[in-house]
N, C-alpha and C positions, 0 to 999 in steps of 0.2 A: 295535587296528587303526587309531582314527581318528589315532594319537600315530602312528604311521607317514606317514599321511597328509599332517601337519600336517610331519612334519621335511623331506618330500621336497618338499613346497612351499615351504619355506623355499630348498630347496638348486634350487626351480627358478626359470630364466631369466626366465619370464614373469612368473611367481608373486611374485617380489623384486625392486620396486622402484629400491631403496638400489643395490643388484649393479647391474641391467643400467643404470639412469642412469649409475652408475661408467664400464659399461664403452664406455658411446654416446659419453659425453663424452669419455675418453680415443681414442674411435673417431673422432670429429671433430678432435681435435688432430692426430692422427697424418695424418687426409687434408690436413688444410689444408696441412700441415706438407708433404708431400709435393708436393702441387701446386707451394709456394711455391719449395722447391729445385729441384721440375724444371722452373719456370719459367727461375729464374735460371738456371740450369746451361744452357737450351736460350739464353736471352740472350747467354751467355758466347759458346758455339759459335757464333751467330749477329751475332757483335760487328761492327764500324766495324772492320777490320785498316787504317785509316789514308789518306794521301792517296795514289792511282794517280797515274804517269806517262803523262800523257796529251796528246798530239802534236796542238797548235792550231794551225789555217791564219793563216798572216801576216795575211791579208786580217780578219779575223774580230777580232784583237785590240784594244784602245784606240788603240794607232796602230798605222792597217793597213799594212800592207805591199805595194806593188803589181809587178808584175815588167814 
């Protein structure tokens, strides 16, 4: 009975160590890892698309312009 005992703690979560470290650590690479793409991915979408056309009064420029 106690050999029962002894194999089902081995095969449990809480019980082993070695297992669930395995499986935290692989559980934190996979979040960082996640954040880090949907960071960038959100970057991407949210990019600089370049310089607008945008219509400056004479007056306003280095040499203004007057009418």
């Amino acid at each position: 009975m106690s050999q029962e005992i002894i194999e089902h703690e081995e095969k449990d979560f809480t019980k082993n160590w070695v297992s669930s470290s395995r499986f935290l650590f692989y559980l934190q690479v996979f979040v960082v890892l996640a954040f880090v793409l949907g960071g960038c991915y959100r970057m991407y979408n949210q990019r600089y698309k370049g310089k607008p056309d945008v219509e400056v009064q004479g007056s306003s420029t280095y040499k203004p312009v007057y009418k």
